[in-house]
VOBA-1610 file (N, C-alpha, C; in pm, whole numbers, padded with zeros to 5 digits, always signed):
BEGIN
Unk-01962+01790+03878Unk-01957+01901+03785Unk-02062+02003+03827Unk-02005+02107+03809Unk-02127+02252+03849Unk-02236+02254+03753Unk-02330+02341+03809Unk-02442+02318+03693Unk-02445+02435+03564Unk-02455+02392+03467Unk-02441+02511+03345Unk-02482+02627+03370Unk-02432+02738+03380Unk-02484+02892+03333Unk-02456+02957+03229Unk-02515+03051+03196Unk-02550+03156+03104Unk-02450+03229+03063Unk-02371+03195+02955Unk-02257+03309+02959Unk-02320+03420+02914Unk-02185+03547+03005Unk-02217+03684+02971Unk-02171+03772+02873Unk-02017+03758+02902Unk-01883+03742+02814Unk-01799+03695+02852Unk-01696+03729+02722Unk-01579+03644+02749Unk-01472+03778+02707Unk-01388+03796+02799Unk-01267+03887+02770Unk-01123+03774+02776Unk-01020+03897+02662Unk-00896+03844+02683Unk-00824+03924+02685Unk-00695+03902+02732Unk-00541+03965+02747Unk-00437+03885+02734Unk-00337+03932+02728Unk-00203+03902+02723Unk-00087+03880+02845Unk-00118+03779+02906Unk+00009+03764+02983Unk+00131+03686+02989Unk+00222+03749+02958Unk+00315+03704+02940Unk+00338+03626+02842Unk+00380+03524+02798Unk+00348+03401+02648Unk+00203+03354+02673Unk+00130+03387+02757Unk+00034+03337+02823Unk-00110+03426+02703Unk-00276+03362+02747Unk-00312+03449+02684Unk-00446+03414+02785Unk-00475+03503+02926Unk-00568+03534+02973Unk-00740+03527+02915Unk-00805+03428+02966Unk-00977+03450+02911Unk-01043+03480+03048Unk-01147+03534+03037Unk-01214+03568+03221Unk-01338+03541+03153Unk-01424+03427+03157Unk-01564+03423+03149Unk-01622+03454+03260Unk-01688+03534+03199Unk-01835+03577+03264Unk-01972+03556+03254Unk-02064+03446+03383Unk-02175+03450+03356Unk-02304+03549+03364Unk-02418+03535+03353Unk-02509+03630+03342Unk-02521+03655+03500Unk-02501+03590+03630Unk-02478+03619+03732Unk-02346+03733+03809Unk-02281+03711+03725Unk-02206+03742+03739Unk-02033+03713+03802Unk-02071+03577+03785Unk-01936+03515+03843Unk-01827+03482+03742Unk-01660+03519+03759Unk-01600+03505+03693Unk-01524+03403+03714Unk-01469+03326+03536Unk-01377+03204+03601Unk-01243+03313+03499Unk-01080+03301+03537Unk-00996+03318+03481Unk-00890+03203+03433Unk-00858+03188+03315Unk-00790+03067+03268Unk-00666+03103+03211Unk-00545+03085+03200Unk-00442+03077+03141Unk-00438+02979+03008Unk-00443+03004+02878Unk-00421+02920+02803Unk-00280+02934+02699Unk-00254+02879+02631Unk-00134+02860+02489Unk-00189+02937+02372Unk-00088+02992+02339Unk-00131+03029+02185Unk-00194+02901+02092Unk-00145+02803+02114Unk-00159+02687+02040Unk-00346+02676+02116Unk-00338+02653+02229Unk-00459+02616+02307Unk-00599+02707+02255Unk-00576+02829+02204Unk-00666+02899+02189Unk-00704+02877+02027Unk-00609+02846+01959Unk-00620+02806+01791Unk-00697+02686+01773Unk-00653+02603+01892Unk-00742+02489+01853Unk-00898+02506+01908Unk-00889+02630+02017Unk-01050+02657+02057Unk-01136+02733+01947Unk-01056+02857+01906Unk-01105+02856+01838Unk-01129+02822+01629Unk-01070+02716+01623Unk-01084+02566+01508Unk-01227+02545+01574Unk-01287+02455+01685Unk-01358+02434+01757Unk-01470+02510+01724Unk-01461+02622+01776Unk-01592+02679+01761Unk-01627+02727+01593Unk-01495+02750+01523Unk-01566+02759+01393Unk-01616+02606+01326Unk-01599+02547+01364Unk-01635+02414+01322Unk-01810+02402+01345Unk-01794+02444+01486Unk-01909+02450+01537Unk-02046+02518+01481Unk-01956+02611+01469Unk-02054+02750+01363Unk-02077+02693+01225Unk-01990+02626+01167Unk-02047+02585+01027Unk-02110+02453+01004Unk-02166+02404+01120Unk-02216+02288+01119Unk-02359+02310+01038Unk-02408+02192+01029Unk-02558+02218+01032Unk-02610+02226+01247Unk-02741+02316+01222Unk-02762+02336+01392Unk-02853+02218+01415Unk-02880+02187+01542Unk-02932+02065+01565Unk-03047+02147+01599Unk-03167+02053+01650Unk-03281+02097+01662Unk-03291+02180+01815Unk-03378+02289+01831Unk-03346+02355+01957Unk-03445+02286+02036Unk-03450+02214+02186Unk-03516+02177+02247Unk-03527+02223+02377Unk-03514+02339+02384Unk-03511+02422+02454Unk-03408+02383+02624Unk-03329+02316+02583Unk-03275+02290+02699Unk-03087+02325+02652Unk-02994+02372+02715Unk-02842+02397+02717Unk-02778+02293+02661Unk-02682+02323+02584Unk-02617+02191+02497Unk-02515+02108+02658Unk-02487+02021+02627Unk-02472+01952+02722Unk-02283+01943+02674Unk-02216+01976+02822Unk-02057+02013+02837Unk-01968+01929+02804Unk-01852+01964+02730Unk-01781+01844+02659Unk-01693+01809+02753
//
């Protein structure tokens, strides 16, 4: 597995039934992904889940990749 970076952003579009994400890190390297309408509902379920958690303690180190 690569080593974690810094996201920069995250853009999307529309292709085709398809729905384009291009992350971008603070370096500047981009990854592009094809996902599902379905695929992106459950990402983002995910991250609101995430957001309404209680936060864990910050220890100054990157949450570690699921």
């Amino acid at each position: 597995m690569s080593a974690i970076k810094i996201l920069a952003r995250v853009l999307t579009s529309r292709v085709g039934p398809h729905i384009e994400l291009a992350v971008e890190t603070e370096t500047g390297e981009v990854l592009k992904v094809l996902a599902t309408e379905d695929q992106i509902d459950r990402l983002v379920d995910e991250l609101e889940d995430m957001l309404n958690s209680p936060a864990e303690p910050d220890d100054g180190e990157p949450p570690e990749a699921a």
